[in-house]
C-alpha positions in Angstrom: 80.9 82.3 117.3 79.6 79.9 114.7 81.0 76.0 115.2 83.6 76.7 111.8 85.3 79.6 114.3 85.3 77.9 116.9 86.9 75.3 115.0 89.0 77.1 113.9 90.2 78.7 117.5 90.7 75.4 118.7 92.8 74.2 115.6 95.2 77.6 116.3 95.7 76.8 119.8 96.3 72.8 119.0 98.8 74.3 116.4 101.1 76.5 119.2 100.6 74.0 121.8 102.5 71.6 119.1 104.9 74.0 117.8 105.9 75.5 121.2 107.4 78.8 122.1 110.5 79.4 120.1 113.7 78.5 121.7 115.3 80.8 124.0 118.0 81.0 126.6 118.8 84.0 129.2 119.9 84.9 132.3 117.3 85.3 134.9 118.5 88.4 137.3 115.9 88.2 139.4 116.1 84.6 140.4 120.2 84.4 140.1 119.8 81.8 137.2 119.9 80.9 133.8 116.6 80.2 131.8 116.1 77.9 129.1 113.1 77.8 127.5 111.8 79.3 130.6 112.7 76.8 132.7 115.4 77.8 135.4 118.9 76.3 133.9 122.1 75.0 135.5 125.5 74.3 132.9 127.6 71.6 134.0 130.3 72.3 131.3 134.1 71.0 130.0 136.6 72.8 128.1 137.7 70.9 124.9 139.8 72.7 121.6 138.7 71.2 118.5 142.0 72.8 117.1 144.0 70.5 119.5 142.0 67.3 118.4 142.2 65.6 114.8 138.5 65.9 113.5 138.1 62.2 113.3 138.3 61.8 117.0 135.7 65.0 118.0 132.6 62.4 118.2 134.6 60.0 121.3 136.1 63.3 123.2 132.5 64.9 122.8 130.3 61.6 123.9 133.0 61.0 126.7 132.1 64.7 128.0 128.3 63.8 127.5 128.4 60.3 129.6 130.5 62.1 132.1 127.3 64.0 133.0 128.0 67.4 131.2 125.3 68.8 129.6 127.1 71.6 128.0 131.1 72.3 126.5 133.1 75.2 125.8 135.5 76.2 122.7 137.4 79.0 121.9 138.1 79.8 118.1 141.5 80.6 117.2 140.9 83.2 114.7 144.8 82.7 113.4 143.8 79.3 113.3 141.6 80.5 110.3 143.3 83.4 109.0 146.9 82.4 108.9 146.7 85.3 105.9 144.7 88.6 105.5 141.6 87.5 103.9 142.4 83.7 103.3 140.0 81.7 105.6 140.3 77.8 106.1 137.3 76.0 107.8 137.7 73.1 106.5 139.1 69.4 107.9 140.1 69.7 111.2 138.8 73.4 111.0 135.6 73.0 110.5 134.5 74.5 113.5 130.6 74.3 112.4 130.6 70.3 111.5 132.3 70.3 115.5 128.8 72.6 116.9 126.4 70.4 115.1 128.5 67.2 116.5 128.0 68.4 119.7 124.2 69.3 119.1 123.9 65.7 117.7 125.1 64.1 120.8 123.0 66.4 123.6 125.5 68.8 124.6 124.8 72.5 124.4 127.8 75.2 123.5 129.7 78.0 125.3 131.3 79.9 122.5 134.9 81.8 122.8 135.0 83.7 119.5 138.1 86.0 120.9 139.0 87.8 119.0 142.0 87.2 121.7 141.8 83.8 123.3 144.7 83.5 125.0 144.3 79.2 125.7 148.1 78.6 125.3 147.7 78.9 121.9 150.4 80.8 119.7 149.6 84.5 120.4 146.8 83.7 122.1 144.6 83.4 118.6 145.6 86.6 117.3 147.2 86.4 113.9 150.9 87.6 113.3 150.1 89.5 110.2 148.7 92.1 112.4 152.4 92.8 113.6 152.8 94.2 110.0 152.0 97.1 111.6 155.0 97.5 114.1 153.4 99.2 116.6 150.2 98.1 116.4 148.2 98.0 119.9 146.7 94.5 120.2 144.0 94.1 122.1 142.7 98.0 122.1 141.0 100.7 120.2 143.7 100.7 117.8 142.2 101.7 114.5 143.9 99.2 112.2 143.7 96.4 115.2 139.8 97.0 115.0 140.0 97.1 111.2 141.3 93.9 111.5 138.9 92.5 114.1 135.7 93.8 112.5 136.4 92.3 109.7 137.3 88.9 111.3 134.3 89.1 112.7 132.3 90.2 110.1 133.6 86.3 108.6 132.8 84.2 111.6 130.0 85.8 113.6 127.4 85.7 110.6 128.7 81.9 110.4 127.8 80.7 114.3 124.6 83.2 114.2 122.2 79.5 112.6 123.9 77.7 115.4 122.5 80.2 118.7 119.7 78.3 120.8 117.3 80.6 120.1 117.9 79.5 116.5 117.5 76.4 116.7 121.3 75.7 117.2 123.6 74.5 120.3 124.9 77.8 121.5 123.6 78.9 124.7 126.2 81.7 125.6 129.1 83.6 123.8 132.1 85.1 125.5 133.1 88.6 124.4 137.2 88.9 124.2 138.8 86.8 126.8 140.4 87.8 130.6 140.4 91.6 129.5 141.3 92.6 133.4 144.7 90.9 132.8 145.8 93.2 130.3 147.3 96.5 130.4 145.4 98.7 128.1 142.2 98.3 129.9 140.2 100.3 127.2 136.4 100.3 127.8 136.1 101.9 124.2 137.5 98.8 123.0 135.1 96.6 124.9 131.9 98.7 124.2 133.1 98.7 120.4 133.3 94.9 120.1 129.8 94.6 122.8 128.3 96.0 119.6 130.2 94.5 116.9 128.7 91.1 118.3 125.8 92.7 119.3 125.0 93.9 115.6 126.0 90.5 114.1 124.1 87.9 116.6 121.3 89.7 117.7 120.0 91.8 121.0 118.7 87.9 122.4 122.2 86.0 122.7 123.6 86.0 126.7 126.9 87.7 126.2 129.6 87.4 128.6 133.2 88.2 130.5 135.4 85.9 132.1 138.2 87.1 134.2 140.3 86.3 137.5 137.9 85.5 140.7 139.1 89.4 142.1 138.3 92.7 142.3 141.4 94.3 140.2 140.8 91.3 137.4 137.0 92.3 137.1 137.4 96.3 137.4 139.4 96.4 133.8 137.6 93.1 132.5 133.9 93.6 132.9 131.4 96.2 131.4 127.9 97.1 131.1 126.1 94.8 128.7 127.8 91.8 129.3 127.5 89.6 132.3 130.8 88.9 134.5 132.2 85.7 135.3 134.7 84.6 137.2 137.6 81.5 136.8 139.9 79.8 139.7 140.8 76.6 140.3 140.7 74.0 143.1 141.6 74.9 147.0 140.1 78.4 146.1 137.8 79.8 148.8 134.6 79.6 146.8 132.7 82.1 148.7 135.2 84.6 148.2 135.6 84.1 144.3 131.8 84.1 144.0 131.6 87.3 146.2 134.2 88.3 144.0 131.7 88.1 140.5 129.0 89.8 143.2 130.6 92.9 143.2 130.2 93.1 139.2 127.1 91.5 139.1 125.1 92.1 141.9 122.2 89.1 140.6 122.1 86.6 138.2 123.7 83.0 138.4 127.0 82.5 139.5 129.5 80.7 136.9 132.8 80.3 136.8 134.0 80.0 133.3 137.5 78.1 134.2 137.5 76.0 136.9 141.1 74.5 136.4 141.1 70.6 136.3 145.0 70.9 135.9 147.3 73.2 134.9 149.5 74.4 131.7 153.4 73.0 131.4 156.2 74.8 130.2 159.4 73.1 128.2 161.8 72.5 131.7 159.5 72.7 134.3 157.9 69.1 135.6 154.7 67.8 134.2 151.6 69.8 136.0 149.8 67.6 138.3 146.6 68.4 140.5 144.8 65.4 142.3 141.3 64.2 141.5 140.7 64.6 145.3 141.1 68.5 145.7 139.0 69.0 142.0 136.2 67.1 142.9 135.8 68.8 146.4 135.9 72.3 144.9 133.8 71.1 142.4 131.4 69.6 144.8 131.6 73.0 147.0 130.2 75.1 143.6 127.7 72.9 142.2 125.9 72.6 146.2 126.1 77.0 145.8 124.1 76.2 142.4 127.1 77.3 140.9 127.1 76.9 136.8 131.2 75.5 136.5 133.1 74.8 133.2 136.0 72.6 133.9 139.1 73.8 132.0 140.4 71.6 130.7 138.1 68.6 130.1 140.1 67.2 127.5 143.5 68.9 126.7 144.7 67.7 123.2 148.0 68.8 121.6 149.4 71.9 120.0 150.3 69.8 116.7 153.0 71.7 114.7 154.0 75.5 115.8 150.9 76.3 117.6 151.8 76.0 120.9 152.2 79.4 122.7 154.6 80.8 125.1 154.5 82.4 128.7 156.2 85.6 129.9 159.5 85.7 131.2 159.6 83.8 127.9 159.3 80.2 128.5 157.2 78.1 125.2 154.7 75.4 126.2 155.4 72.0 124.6 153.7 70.2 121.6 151.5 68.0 124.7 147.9 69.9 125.9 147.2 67.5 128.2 147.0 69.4 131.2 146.0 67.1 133.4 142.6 66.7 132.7 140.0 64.2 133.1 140.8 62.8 129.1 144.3 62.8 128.6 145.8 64.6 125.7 144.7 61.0 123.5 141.2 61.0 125.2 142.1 57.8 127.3 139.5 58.0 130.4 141.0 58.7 134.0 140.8 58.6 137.8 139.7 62.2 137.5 137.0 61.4 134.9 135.5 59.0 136.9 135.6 61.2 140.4 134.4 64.0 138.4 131.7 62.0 137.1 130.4 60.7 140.3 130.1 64.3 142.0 128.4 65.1 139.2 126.0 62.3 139.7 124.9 64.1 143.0 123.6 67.0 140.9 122.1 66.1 137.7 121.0 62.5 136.1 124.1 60.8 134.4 123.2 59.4 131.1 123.2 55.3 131.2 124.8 53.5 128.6 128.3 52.7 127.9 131.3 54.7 128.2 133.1 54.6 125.1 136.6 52.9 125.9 139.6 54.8 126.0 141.3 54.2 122.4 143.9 51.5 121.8 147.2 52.1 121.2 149.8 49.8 119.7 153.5 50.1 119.8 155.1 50.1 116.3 158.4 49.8 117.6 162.2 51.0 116.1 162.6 52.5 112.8 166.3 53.3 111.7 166.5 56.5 110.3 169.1 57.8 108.0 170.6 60.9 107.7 169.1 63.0 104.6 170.8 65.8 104.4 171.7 69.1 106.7 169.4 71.9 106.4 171.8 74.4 104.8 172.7 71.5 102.0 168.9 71.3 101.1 168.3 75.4 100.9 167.4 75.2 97.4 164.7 73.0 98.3 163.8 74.5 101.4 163.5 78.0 100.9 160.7 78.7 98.1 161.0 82.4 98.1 164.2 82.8 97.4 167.2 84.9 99.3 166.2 88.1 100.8 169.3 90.5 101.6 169.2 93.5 103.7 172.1 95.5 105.6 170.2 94.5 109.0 168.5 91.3 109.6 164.8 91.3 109.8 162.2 89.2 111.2 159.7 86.9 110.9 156.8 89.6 109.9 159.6 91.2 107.4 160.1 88.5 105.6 156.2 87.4 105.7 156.8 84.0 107.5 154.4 83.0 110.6 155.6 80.2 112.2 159.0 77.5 111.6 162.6 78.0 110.7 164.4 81.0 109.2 168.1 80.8 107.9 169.8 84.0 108.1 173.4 84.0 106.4 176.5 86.4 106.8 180.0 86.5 106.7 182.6 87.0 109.7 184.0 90.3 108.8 187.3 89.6 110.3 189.8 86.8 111.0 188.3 85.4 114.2 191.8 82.7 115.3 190.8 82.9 118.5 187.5 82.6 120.0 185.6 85.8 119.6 182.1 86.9 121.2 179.3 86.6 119.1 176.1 88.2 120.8 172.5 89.5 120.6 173.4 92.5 123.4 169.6 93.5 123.3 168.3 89.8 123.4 167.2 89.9 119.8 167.4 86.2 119.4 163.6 85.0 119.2 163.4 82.6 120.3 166.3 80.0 119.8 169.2 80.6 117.0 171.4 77.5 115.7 175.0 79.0 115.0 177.7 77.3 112.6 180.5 78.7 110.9 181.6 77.3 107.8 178.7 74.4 108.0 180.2 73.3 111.6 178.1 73.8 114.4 179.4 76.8 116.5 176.7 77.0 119.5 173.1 78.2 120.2 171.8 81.2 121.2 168.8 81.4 122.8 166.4 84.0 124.1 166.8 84.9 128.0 169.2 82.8 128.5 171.9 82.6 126.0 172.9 85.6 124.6 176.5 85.3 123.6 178.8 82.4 122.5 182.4 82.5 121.0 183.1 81.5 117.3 186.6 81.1 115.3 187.1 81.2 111.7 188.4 83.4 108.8 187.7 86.7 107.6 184.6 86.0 104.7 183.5 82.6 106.4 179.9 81.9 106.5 178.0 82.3 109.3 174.8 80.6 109.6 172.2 81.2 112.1 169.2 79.1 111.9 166.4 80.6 113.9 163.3 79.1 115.3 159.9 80.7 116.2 159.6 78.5 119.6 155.7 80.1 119.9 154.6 83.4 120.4 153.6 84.8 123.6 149.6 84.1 124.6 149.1 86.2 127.9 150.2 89.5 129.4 151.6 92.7 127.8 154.5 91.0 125.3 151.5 89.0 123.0 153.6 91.7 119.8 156.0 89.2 120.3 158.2 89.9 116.6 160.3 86.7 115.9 163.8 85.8 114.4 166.3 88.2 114.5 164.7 91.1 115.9 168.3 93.0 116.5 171.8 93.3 115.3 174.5 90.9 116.8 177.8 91.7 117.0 181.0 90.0 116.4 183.6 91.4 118.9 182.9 95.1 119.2 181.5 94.9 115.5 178.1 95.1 114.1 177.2 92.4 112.0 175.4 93.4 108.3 175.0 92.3 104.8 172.4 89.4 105.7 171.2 87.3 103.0 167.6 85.3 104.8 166.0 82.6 103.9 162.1 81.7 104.6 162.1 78.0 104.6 158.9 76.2 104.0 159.9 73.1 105.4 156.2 71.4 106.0 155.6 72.2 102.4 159.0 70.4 101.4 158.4 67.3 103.6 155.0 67.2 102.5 155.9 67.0 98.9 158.6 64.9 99.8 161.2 67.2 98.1 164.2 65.7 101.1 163.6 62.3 100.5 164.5 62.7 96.4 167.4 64.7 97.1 170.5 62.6 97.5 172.9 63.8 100.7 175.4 66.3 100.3 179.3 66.3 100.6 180.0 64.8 103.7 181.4 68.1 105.0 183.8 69.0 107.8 183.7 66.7 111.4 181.8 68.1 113.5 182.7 68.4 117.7 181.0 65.7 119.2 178.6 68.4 121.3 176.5 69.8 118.4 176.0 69.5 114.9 173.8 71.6 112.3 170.5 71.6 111.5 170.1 67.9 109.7 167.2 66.1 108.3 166.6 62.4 108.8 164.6 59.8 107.7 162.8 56.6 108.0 160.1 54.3 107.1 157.9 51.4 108.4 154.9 49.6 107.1 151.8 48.7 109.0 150.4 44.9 107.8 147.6 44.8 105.7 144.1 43.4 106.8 145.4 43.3 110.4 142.1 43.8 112.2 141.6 47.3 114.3 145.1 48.4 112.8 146.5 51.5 112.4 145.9 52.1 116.0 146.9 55.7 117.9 150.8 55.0 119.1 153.3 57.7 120.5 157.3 58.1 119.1 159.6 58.2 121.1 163.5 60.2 120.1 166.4 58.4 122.7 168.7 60.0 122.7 167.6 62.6 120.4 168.0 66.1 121.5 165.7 68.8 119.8 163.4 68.7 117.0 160.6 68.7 114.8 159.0 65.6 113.8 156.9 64.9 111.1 154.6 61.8 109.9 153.7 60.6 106.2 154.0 65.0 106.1 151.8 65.9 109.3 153.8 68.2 111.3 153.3 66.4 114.9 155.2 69.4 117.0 158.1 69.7 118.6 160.8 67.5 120.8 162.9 68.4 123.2 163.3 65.4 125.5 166.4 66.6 126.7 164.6 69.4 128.5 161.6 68.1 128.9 159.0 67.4 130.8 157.5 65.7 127.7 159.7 63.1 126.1 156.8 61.2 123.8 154.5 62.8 120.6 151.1 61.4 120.8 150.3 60.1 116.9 147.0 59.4 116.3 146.0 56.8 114.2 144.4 59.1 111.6 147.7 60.0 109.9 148.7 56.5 109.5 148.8 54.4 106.7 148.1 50.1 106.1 148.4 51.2 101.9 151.8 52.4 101.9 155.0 53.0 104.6 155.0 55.2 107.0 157.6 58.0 106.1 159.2 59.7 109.5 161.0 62.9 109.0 162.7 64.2 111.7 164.7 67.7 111.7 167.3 67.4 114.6 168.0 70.8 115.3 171.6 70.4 117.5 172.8 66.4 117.0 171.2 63.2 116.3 172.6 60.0 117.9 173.9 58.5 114.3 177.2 57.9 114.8 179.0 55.8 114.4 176.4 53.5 114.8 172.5 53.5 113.1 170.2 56.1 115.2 166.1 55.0 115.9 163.1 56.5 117.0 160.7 54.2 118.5 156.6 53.8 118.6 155.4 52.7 121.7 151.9 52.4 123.6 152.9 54.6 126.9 152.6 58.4 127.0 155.8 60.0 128.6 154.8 63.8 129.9 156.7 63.9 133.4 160.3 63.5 133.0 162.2 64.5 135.7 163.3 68.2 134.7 165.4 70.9 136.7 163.5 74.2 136.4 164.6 78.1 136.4 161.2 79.3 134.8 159.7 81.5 137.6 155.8 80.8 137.4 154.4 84.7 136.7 150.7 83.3 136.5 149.9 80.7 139.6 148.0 78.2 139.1 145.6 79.2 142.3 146.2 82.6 143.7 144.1 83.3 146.9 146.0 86.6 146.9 143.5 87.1 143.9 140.5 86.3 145.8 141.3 89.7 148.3 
């Protein structure tokens, strides 16, 4: 070899020594690991939504998770989140889901994607879009042909999108979950599995670690895992951990144990008390996996908050309120907690903890009162309200008919007969879905409401009107009712008589407060008294300013409704959610500083949904610095899915 090869040689092997093996990430079967660029790997991880955060707040929930010691996070992607209509996809603002993966490369912290296409997470429907119930009897979550039409191309959208941002390119994401919890669902269709195995598989490549996640027991995993992609595991703390993990051994016989949902808390329901779980029985648990070598991903790290309609709903129906916050280490506004802090120092015992500052849990400032005054009563402001325009029909139809997701629609009849006395008016096959506002000649006649309501009396003439405003209160996220169809999904009957000749109305009320179409309007007549129990559907309103050159101001702040009863609330047109202090458990909206103005007022739009606190003297809401998520409730919701169920581990 003459010295100009030999140069050469050694220039080559300078070259790869400074380049260094591509990226690469995999599990090691042999030596029950991960691998990262062949190094053995261990994932200390934390749940956080980026769809339950405002964007401007996804750099202090992701660098809390990083100084807490994590060096990895999970997301799931809500693909109705993105796709509220067939073909129309939003990934911008607080959707763009790939400015949130490069955040968290940025700040050290690798990724554990949940694509779906079913996440479950709470979330309305568990991510699936409700323009797939077009087709009536669609089956979700199976080897339906037009549910995989759907889903393929879905995917064919997002997958090519998160393929740059895989570790072995370059990019964040170590692992990539393939549907979610299959085991707990009734079709248990291994053609469906195998079909989306190599829908992902032909979109990210034959390198990227695919996996499962389902309960820590054998009937959860024999449904829920598959050849081709590894099976994990979730439960929560008090769980024997040598049981769930033997559990994830009998579907995967090597390779590293993880659990993919170790529960930091636990979900609430509207009427049931505020979840709680101590830091003491987390951190042991935690303590007991991470000493096995255990990879763990806390769920959830950081909660958030299921701003307007997003929320889902469990089965017997009961809907999850507007707060996330589950309990977790950041609560739902990212303030730091007991549990952080224990969390962070078992995790200490494993791993190097970043030094540095935390970054402080945000500051909040109470606003105070702001009078509101009535606007106007939903059925006065129709003409704003309902873009569309009527739809009649002999039968009432839902949601999905009248190609509305999420909100308020106003169906509109008249009482057949002369009704002097009080006459039944019922859903006999529970069609009310979820929770229908009833007045007769604009006064307010009673509520109906899914499961638990299903008849009330109402007087009046033959040919008065009869209004029934409907809310969607969340679609179902887990189990076999996820086709859960809303509005009027039945006939009612008056007496022995079927109800028909329904005029509907699809009201785009964020699109009207937005454009501020109810504040122009001026009220309507006045209108019959109404009994002192319940009044119609009414808007309100109210301003208040925030100073000027005030240093650190707007600052996050939570509203407060006394004496308010049920509701949607909005802000300068952000939809915050839903109210319902007087079932509770929550009784405060967290409003994050983001949405708030020092350049103009602050408009508050409230739609009280069955009687404001306004007479006769002025009604408030009120800002103030202190969450309230645990007011004392009386529950009847029978928990179906427990929070830790050792009869799982068997």
């Amino acid at each position: 070899m003459s010295p100009v090869q030999a140069g050469s040689v050694l220039l080559l092997l300078l070259c790869a020594q400074s380049l260094g093996a591509p990226p690469s990430f995999s599990v090691d079967y042999k030596n029950d690991c991960f691998r990262k660029d062949g190094k053995q790997f261990r994932y200390i991880s934390g749940s956080i939504h980026y769809s339950r955060i405002p964007r401007v707040y996804w750099k202090d929930r992701l660098l809390k998770m990083y100084m807490a010691g994590l060096n990895a996070i999970q997301t799931y992607i809500p693909w109705n989140y993105h796709e509220e209509s067939p073909g129309q996809y939003n990934f911008s603002g607080d959707r763009d889901v790939e400015y949130f993966l490069q955040l968290a490369q940025d700040i050290g912290l690798l990724v554990i994607l949940r694509p779906g296409p079913y996440i479950c997470a709470e979330w309305d429907m568990g991510g699936l879009p409700a323009w797939l119930l077009n087709k009536k009897d669609i089956v979700l979550r199976s080897s339906d042909p037009d549910y995989i039409a759907a889903v393929d191309t879905w995917m064919g959208k997002l997958l090519p999108m998160m393929k740059p941002y895989l570790y072995q390119n370059g990019g964040p994401i170590i692992t990539v979950q393939v549907e979610n919890e299959y085991g707990s669902y009734f079709a248990c269709d291994y053609n469906y599995m195998r079909h989306l195995t190599k829908l992902f598989r032909s979109h990210l490549g034959e390198e990227v670690a695919l996996f499962t996640t389902d309960g820590a027991g054998l009937n959860y995993l024999k449904c829920g895992s598959i050849q081709g992609l590894y099976a994990t595991v979730d439960f929560g703390p008090g769980s024997n951990v040598t049981a769930a993990f033997d559990a994830q051994r009998h579907a995967e016989r090597q390779g590293p144990l993880v659990n993919s949902e170790f529960y930091t808390g636990w979900l609430d329901h509207w009427g049931s008390p505020h979840s709680v779980v101590s830091s003491a029985i987390v951190a042991k648990t935690l303590n007991e996996m991470l000493a096995l070598g255990a990879n763990v991903n806390m769920y959830m790290f950081i909660g958030g908050t299921n701003f307007g309609y997003w929320n889902g709903a469990n089965s017997p129906y009961s809907p999850q309120p507007t707060s996330y916050d589950y309990n977790s280490p950041l609560t739902e506004a990212g303030d730091l907690t007991e549990k952080y802090f224990v969390i962070r120092e078992v995790i200490k015992m494993y791993r190097k903890i970043p030094e540095g500052p935390i970054p402080p849990t945000t500051p909040k400032y109470a606003y105070g009162a702001v009078t509101m005054k009535k606007l106007q009563t939903l059925s006065d402001a129709l003409d704003e309200l309902s873009f569309s325009g009527p739809v009649k029909s002999l039968y009432p139809q839902t949601f999905t008919d009248l190609k509305q997701a999420f909100g308020y629609v106003l169906y509109r009849t008249k009482l057949p007969v002369n009704c002097s006395t009080p006459t039944p008016l019922s859903s006999p096959l529970n069609g009310v879905h979820d929770r229908a506002y009833v007045s007769v000649d604009g006064v307010a006649a009673g509520i109906l409401e899914r499961d638990k309501v299903i008849t009330i009396n109402v007087t009046g003439n033959a040919g008065s009107q009869l209004d029934l405003v409907v809310e969607n209160l969340g679609r179902i996220n887990y189990g076999k009712y996820i086709n859960d169809f809303k509005g009027l999904v039945s006939n009612l009957t008056l007496g022995k008589d079927t109800l028909n000749s329904w005029t509907m109305y699809s009201l785009s009320i964020d699109e009207a407060v937005d454009q501020g179409l109810l504040w122009e309007t001026k009220p309507g007549p006045t209108g019959p008294p109404q009994p002192a129990a319940l009044s119609p559907p009414t808007f309100y309103g109210g301003s208040f300013v925030i100073p000027d050159g005030i240093p650190d101001l707007p600052q996050d702040t939570y509203i407060k409704l006394p004496k308010w009863r049920k509701g949607q609330v909005w802000i300068n047109g952000f939809n915050l959610g839903r109210y319902w202090p007087t079932r509770g458990p929550q009784v405060t909206l967290f409003v994050p500083a983001s949405i708030l103005s020092t350049a103009t007022p602050n408009n508050v739009t409230v739609l009280e949904l069955e009687g404001a606190p306004c007479s006769p003297a002025p009604c408030t809401v009120e800002f103030t610095a202190t969450p309230i998520l645990n007011a004392t409730v009386q529950s009847d919701y029978k928990q179906h899915r427990r929070i830790f169920s050792r009869v799982d581990l068997l």
